[in-house]
ZADO-147513 format. One record per residue (C-alpha): x, y negated, z negated; residue number from 1. Coordinates in nm, 4 decimals, padded with zeros to 6 digits. Layout:
<node east="X" north="Y" up="Z" resi="NUM"/>
...
***
This chain:
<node east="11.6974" north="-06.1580" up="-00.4968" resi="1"/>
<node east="11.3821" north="-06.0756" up="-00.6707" resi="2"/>
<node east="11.1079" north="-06.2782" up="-00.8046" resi="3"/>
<node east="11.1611" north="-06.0749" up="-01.1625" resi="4"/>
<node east="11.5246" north="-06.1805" up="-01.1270" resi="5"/>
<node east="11.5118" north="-06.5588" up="-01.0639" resi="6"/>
<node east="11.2025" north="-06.6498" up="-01.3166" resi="7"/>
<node east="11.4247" north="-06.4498" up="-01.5686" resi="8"/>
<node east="11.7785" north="-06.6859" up="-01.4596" resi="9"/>
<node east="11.5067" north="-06.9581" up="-01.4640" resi="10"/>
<node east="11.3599" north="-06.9010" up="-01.8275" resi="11"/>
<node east="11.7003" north="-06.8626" up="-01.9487" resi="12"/>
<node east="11.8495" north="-07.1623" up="-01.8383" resi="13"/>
<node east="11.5364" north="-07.3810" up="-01.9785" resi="14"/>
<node east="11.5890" north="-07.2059" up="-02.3213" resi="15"/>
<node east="11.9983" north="-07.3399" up="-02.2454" resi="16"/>
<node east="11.9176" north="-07.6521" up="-02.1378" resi="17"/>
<node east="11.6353" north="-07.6745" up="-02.4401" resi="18"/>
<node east="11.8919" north="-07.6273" up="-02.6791" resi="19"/>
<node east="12.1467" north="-07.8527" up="-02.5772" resi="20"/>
<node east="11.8661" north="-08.1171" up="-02.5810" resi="21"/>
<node east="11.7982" north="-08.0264" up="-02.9747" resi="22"/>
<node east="12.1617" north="-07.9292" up="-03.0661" resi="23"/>
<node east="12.2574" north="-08.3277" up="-02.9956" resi="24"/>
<node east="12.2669" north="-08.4395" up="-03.2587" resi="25"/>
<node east="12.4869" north="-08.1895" up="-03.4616" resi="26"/>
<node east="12.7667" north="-08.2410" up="-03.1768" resi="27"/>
<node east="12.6787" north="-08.6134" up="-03.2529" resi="28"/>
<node east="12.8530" north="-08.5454" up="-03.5606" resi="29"/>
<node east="13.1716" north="-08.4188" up="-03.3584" resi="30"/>
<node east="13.1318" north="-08.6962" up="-03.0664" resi="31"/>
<node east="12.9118" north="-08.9274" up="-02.9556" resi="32"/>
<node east="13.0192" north="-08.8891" up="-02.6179" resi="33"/>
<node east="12.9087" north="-08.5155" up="-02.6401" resi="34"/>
<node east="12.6387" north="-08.5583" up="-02.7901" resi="35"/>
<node east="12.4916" north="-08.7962" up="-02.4701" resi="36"/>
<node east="12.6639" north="-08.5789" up="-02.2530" resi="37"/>
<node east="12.4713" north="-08.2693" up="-02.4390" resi="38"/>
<node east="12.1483" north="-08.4168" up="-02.3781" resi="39"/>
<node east="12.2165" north="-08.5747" up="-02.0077" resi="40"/>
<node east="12.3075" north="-08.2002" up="-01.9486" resi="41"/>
<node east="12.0051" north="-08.0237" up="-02.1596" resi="42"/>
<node east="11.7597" north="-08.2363" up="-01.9613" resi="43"/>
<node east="11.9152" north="-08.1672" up="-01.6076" resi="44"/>
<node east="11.9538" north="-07.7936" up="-01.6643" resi="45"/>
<node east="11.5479" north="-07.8312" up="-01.7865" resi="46"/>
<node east="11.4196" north="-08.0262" up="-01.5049" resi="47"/>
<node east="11.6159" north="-07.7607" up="-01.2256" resi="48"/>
<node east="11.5378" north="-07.4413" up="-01.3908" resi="49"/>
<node east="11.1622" north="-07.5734" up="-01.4075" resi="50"/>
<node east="11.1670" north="-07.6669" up="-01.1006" resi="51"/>
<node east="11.3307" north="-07.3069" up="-00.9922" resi="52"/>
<node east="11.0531" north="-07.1654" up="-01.2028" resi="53"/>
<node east="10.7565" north="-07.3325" up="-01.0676" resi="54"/>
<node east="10.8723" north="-07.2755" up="-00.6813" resi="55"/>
<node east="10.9216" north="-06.8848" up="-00.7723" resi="56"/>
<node east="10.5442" north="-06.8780" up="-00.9200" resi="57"/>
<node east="10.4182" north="-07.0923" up="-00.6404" resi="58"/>
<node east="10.5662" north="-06.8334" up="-00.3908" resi="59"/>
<node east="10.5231" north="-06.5062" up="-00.5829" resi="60"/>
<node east="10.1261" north="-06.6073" up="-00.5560" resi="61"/>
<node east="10.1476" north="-06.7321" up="-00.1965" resi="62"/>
<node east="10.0644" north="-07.0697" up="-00.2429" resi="63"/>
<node east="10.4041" north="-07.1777" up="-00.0906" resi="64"/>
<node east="10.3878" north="-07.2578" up="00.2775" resi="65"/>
<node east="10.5855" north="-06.9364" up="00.4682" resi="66"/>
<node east="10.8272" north="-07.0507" up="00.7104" resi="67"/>
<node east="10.7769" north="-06.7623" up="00.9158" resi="68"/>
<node east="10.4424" north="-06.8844" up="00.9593" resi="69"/>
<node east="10.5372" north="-07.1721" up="01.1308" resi="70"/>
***
């Protein structure tokens, strides 16, 4: 899989997990349940694809110890 590939998967699922996190409290309207659930969700998807995001930077620029290496 190519860098190109996962910071685009990366960027899309912050922008998914970004809008459940503002969406909550329409679907409050609907559910509170959902609406908890919405954000719970928004924030997890955030914090992994960030995560997944930083890590492909990090090794696109080398700054990420190679295993290879040693």
């Amino acid at each position: 899989m190519t860098y190109t590939v996962v910071w685009l998967l990366s960027l899309i699922l912050l922008a998914l997990g970004n809008l459940l996190i503002v969406l909550s409290p329409q679907i409050e309207t609907h559910s509170s349940f959902m609406s908890s659930y919405s954000r719970f969700l928004g924030m997890v998807i955030s914090i992994v694809s960030g995560i997944f995001l930083v890590a492909a930077v990090f090794r696109y620029f080398g700054f990420w110890m190679d295993s290879s290496t040693g």
